[in-house]
DOGU-657554 format. One line per 3 residues: for each residue x, y negated, z of C-alpha. Coordinates in Angstrom, 2 decimals, padded with zeros to 5 digits, always signed. Layout:
% residues N
X/Y/Z  ... $
% end
This chain:
% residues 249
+017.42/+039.04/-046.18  +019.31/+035.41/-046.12  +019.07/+033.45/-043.06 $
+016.96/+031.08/-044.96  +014.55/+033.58/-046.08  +014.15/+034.63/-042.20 $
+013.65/+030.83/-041.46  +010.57/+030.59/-043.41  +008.86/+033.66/-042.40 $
+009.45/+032.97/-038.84  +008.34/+028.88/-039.17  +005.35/+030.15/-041.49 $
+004.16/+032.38/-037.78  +005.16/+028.87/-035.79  +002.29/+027.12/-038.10 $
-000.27/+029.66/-037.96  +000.31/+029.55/-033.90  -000.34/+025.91/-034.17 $
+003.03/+024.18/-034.31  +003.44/+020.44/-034.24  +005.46/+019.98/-037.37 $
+003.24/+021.95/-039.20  +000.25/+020.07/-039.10  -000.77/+018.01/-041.88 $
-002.18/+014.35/-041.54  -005.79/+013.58/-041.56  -007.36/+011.65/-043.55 $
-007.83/+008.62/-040.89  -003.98/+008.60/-040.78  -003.98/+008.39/-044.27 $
-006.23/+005.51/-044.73  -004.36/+003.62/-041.40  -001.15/+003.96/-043.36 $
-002.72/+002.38/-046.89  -004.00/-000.89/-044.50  -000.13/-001.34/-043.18 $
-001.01/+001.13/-039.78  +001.22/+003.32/-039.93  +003.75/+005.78/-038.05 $
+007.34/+008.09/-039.10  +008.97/+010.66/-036.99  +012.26/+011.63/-037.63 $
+012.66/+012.69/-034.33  +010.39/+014.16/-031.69  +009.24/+010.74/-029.91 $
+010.87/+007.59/-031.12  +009.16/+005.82/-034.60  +011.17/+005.09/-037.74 $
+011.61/+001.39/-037.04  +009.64/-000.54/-039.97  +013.16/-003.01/-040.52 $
+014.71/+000.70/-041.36  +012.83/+001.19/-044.36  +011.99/-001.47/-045.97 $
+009.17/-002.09/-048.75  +008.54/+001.13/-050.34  +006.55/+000.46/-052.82 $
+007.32/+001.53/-056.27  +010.38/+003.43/-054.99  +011.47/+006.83/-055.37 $
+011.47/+008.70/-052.24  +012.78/+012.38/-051.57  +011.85/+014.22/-048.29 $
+014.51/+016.71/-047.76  +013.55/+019.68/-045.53  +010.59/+018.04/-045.21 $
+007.10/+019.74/-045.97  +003.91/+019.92/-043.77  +002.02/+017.20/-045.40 $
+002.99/+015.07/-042.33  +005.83/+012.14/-043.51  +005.41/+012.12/-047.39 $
+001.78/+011.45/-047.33  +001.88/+008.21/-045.41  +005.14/+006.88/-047.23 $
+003.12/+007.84/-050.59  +000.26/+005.60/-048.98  +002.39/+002.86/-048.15 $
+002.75/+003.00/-052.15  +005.79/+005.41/-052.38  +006.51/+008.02/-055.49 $
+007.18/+010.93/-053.45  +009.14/+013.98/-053.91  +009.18/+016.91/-051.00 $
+011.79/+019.92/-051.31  +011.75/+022.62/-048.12  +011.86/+026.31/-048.50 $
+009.10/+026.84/-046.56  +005.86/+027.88/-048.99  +003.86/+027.20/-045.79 $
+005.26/+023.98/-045.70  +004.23/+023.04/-049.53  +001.16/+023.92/-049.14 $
+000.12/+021.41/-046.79  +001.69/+018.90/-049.28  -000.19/+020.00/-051.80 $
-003.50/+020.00/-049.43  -003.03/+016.88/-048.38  -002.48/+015.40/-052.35 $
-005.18/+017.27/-053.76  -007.42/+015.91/-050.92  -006.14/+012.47/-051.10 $
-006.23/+012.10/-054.72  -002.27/+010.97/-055.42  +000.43/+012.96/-057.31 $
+003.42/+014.34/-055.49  +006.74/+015.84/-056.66  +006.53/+019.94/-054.90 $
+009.89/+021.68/-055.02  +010.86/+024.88/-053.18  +014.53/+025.02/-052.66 $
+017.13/+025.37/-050.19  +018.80/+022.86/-049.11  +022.15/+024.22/-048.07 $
+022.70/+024.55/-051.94  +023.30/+021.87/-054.44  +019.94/+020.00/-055.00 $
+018.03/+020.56/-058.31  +018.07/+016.79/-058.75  +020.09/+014.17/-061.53 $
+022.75/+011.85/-060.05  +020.60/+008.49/-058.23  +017.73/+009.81/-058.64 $
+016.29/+008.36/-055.42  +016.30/+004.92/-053.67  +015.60/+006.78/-049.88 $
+015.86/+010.10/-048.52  +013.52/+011.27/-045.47  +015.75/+014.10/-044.21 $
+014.24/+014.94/-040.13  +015.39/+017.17/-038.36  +015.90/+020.31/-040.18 $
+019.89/+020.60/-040.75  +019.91/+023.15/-037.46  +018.63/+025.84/-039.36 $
+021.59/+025.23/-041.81  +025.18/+026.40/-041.11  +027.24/+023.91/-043.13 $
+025.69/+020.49/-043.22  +028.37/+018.83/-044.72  +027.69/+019.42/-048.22 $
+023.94/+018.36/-047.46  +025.58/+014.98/-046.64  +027.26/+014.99/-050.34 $
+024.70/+015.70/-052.15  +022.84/+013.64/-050.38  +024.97/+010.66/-051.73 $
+025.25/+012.04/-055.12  +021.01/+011.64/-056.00  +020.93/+008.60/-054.04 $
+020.76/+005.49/-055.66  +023.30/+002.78/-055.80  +021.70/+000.52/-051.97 $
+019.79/+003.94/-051.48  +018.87/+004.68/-047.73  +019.28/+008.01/-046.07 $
+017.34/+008.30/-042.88  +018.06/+011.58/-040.98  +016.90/+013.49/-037.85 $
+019.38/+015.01/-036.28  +019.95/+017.39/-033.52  +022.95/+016.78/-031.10 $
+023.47/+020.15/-029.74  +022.07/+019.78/-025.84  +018.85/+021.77/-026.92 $
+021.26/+025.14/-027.90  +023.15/+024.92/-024.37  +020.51/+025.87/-021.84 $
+018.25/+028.42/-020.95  +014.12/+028.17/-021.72  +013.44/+026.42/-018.69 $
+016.53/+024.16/-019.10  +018.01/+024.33/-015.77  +021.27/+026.81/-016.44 $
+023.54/+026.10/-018.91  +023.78/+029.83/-020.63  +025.65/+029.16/-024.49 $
+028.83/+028.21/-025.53  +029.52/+025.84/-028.48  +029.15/+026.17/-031.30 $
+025.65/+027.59/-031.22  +026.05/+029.94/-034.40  +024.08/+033.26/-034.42 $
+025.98/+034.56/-037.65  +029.33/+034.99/-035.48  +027.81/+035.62/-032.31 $
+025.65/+038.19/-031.71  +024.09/+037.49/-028.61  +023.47/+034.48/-029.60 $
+021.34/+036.17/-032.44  +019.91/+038.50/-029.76  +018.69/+035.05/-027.59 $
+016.69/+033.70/-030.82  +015.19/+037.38/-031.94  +013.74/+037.58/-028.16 $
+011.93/+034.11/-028.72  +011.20/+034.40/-032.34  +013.85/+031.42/-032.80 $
+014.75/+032.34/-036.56  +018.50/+031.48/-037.02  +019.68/+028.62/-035.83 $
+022.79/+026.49/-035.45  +024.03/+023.51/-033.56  +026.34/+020.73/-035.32 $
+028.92/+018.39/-033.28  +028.68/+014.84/-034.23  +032.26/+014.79/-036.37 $
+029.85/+016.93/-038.65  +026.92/+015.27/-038.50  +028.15/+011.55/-038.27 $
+031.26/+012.06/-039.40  +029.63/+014.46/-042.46  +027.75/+011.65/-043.62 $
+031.08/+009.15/-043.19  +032.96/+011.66/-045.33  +030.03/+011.60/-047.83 $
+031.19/+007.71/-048.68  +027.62/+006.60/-046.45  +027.87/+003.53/-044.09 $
+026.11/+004.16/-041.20  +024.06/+001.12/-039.94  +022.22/+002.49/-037.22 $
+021.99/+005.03/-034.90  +019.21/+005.35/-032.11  +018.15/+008.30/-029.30 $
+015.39/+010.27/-028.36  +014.50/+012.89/-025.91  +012.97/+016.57/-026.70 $
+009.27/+014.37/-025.90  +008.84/+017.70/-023.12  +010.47/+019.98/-020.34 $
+013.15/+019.22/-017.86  +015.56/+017.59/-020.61  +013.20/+015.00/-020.98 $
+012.34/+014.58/-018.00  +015.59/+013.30/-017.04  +016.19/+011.20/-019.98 $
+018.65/+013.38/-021.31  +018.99/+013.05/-025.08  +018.61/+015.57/-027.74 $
+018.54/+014.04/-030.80  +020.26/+011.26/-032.57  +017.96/+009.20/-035.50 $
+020.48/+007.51/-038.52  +020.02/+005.09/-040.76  +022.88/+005.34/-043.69 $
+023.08/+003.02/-047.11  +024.86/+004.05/-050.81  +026.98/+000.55/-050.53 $
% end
């Protein structure tokens, strides 16, 4: 079995034990974002700032690695044409939940992300990508093809996580792992995720994640923060995860 295949069997038991990004909007939310009222997460805590995105209407909008009828259902009420890709059938079928009970059309692809998307050269005008890319082990190439189906002034928002959650222990007091965090060289690393039914993940440094998306021919134009939103991380204001905004010039 692939790492990604063991990914979405273990995030399809996170949703049916009631996991946050695995709940799908209701239909309030939906209706709030349609009047203007309306709320992104790219990140745990911190909102997508409105200036970020921009008008969406009538544009093409892909959320990469990012099903659970949650983030594509309020940009397609804000007046978006939608497209979600994750790997996660779980994950598409809250999409598809949400459309069907909503009564809008919405782009469903099941693919991994890690390989070359099964989209035409700018094909989008924004990418939703949260945070995802840690259950990936080269996120470089996500970052190129990334570029390659954006459009020409196309937006890439991304949710990214800076490595501080893969250091520690559960209760985050001892610092227990060595960096890289990466399960497929070191095996009790693997051993630490099969105990808490962590699937197989991996940390990134910043030259890879900020610098990926650099090397990608991006321009980053901002960069904010947040905090794991729980635990003793948080608690002391210690970040976890950086939020970027980067344009196709």
């Amino acid at each position: 079995m692939s790492y990604a295949d063991l990914n979405a069997e273990t995030i399809t038991r996170w949703i049916q034990d009631g996991w946050e990004w695995g709940k799908p909007i209701d239909h309030e939310t939906f209706v709030n974002a349609q009047e203007g009222r309306w709320k992104l997460l790219l990140t745990p805590t911190v909102p997508v700032p409105a200036d970020w995105l921009g008008d969406v209407r009538g544009k093409r909008i892909l959320g990469l690695a990012c099903g659970g009828g949650q983030q594509m259902p309020v940009l397609t009420a804000m007046g978006a044409q939608c497209t979600v890709l994750d790997y996660t059938p779980a994950q598409l079928d809250s999409e598809r939940m949400v459309a069907q009970r909503e009564g809008y059309e919405i782009e469903i692809v099941r693919a991994d992300m890690s390989e070359p998307l099964p989209f035409g050269d700018e094909s989008f005008d924004l990418i939703f990508h949260p945070v995802s890319n840690c259950y990936v082990r080269e996120v470089k190439p996500i970052f190129r093809e990334c570029f390659r189906v954006l459009k020409k002034g196309g937006v890439l928002l991304c949710g990214l996580d800076n490595g501080m959650n893969f250091i520690t222990d559960e209760a985050e007091r001892e610092i227990l792992h060595q960096l890289p965090f990466d399960p497929l060289a070191n095996p009790e690393q693997m051993a630490e995720l099969e105990k808490n039914d962590g699937g197989v993940q991996f940390s990134h440094t910043a030259e890879e994640q900020l610098g990926g998306q650099l090397e990608a021919g991006l321009r980053l134009t901002h960069i904010r923060e947040d905090t794991n939103g729980y635990g003793r991380l948080d608690a002391m204001h210690i970040p976890s995860f950086w939020m970027t905004r980067a344009v196709k010039d």
